[in-house]
C-alpha positions in Angstrom: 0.0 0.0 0.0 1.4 3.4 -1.3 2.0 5.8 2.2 0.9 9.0 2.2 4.8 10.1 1.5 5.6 7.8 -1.2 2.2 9.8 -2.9 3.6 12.9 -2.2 7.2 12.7 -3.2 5.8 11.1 -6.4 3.4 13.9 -7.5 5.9 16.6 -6.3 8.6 15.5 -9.3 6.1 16.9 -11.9 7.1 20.0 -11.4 11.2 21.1 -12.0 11.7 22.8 -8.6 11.1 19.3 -6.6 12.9 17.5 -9.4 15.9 19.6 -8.8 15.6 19.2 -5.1 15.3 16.0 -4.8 17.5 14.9 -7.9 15.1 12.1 -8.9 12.7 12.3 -12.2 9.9 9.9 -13.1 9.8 7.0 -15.4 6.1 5.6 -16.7 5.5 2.5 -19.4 6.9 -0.9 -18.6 9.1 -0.8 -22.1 10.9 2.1 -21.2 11.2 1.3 -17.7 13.1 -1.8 -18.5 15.3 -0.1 -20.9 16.6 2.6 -18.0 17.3 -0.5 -16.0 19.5 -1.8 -18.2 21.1 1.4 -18.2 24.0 3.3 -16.0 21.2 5.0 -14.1 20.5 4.5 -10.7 17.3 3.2 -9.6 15.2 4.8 -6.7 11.7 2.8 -6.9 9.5 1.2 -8.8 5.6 1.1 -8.1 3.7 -1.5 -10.0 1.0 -3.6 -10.6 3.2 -6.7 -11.9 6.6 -7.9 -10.4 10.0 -6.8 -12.5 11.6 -9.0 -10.0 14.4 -6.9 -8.9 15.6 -6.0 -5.3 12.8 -6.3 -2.9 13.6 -2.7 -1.0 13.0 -0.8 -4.5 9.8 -2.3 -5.6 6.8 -1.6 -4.4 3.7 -3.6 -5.7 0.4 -2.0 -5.6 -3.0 -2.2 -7.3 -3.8 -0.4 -10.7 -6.2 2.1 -8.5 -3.1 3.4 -6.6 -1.3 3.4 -9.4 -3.7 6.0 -11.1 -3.3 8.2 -7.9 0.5 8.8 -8.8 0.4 8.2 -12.6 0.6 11.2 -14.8 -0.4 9.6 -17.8 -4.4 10.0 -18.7 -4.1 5.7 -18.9 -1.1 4.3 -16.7 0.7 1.6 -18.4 1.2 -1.1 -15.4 4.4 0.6 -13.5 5.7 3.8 -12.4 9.6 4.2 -11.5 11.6 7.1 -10.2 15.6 7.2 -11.0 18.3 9.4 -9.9 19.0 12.5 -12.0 22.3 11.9 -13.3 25.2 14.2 -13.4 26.5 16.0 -17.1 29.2 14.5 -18.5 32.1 16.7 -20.5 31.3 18.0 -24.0 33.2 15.9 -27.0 34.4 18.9 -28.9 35.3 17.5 -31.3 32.2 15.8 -33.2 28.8 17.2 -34.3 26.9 19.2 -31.7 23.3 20.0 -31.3 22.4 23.2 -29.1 19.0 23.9 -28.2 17.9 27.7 -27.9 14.8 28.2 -25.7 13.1 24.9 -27.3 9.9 25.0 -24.9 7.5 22.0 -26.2 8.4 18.7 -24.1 7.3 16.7 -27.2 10.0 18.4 -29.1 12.6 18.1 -26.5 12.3 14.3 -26.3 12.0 13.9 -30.1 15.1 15.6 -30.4 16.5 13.5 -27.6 15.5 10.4 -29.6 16.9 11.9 -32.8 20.6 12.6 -31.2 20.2 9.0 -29.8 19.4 8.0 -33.4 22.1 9.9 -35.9 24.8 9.3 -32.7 25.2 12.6 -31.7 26.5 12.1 -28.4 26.0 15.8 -27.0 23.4 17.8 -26.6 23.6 21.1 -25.5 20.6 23.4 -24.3 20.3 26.9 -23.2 18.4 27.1 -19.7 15.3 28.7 -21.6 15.0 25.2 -22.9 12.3 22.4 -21.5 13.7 20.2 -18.3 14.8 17.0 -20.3 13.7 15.5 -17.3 10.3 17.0 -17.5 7.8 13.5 -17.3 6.4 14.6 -20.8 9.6 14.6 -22.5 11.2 11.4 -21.0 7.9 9.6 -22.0 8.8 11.0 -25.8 12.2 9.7 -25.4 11.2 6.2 -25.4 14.5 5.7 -23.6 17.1 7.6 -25.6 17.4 10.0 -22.6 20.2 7.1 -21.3 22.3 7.5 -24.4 22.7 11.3 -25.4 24.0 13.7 -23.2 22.5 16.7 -22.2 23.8 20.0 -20.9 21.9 23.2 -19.4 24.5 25.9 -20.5 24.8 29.6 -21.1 24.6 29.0 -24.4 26.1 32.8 -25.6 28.9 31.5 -23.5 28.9 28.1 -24.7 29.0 29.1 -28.6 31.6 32.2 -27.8 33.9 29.9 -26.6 34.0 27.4 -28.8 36.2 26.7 -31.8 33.8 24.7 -33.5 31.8 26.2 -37.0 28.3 26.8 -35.7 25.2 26.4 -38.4 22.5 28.0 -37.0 18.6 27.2 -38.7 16.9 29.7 -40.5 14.3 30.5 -43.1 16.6 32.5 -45.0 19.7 30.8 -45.0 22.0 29.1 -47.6 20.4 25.8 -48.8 21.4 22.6 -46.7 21.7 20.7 -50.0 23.8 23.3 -51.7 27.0 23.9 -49.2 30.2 21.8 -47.9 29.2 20.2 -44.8 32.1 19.3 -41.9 31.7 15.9 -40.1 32.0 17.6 -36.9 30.2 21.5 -35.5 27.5 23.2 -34.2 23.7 22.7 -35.0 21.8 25.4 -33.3 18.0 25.0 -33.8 15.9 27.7 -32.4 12.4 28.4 -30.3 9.5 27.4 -31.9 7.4 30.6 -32.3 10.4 32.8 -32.6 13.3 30.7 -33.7 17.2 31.4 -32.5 17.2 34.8 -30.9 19.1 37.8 -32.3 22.2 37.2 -29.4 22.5 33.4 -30.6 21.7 34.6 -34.4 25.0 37.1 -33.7 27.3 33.9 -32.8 26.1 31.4 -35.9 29.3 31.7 -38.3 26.8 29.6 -41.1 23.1 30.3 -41.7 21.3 27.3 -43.1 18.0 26.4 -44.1 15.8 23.4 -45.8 14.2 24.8 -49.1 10.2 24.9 -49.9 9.4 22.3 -53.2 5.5 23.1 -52.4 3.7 25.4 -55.6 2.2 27.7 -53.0 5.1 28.5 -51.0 3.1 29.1 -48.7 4.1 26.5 -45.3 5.6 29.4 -43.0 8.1 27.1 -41.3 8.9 23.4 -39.8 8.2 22.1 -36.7 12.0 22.3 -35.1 12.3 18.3 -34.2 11.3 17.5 -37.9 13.8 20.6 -38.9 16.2 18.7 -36.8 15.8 15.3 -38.6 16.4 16.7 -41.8 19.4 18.4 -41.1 20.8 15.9 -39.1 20.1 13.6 -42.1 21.9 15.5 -44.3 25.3 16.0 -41.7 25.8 12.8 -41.7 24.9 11.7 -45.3 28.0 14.3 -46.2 30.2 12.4 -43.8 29.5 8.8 -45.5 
């Protein structure tokens, strides 16, 4: 039976402030919560409804009623799990970058999580404006890439100043991605999604690129950033094969 402490601890880490504090972040969805444990993260607890047969001090079984009490999914999916917030590791300089400048929407965060995962981009580098990757929304669009990329909260005017890396910065009126010389290794800076990279970040980007219209009408204002992302990204490493 969940104490009145386990269901207040739980429900806290929805918000940043208690996530911080604590230095825990929750994991929902059997699938993903297996993948995490086969991970370099360090388990907390695990509340569920079936056993994952692991140490008997971490799991906690309990019915699919209390289960909805600390679930923040509209349908829980059999097991909740909290895990320890793990600590940044050093920036590879030296290989293809992704920077993040005030990227808000969860769902885009954790797409773009999965995509670094996905094209091997190893760091990820996010201005503090950006969306806690361990927001619960954007771990559960991570569908456990969060354990292979990592992520950085930076100054990211200090970040880019700093580094010797050639920084591509997306925008609508930039040089064509399929028309210039692209480097194996750099700087992909994708921007806000109402307002794209702001005018300080714009004044660091060395390279301004941007994916051409085909449509007729011309007429599609701009691209969600996450699919931006997988179109660049596509086209980085297609020039390094």
């Amino acid at each position: 039976m969940l104490s009145k402490n386990q269901i207040k601890l739980i429900t806290s880490l929805k918000q940043k402030k208690y996530r911080q504090q604590h230095g825990l972040f929750v994991v929902e969805g059997v699938k993903t919560i297996r993948e995490l444990l086969q991970s370099n993260l360090e388990l907390h607890s695990i509340y569920t409804t079936e056993t994952f047969n692991i140490d008997a001090k971490s799991e906690f079984l309990i019915s699919e009623v209390e289960l909805k009490k600390i679930s923040f999914l509209k349908t829980p999916n059999r097991a909740l799990s909290i895990f320890k917030i793990p600590k940044s590791k050093s920036i590879d300089k030296t290989q293809l970058i992704v920077a993040l400048d005030d990227v808000r929407d969860p769902g885009n965060l954790g797409t773009i999580i999965r995509l670094c995962d996905w094209f091997g981009i190893k760091d990820l580098v996010c201005s503090k404006e950006t969306v806690d990757c361990f927001n619960p929304k954007v771990i559960q669009a991570t569908m456990g890439s969060i354990t292979r990329v990592n992520i950085c909260y930076v100054d990211l005017i200090e970040f880019l100043s700093d580094s010797e890396l050639t920084s591509f910065g997306a925008f609508m009126d930039g040089n064509s991605i399929y028309k210039i010389k692209i480097p194996s290794e750099g700087v992909l800076v994708m921007g806000n999604e109402a307002n794209g990279i702001s005018k300080e970040v714009e004044s660091l980007v060395k390279k301004k690129i941007s994916i051409p219209r085909f449509g007729e009408l011309q007429e599609t204002e701009s691209l969600n950033v996450a699919t931006a992302t997988a179109i660049l990204l596509s086209e980085f490493r297609r020039s390094s094969c």
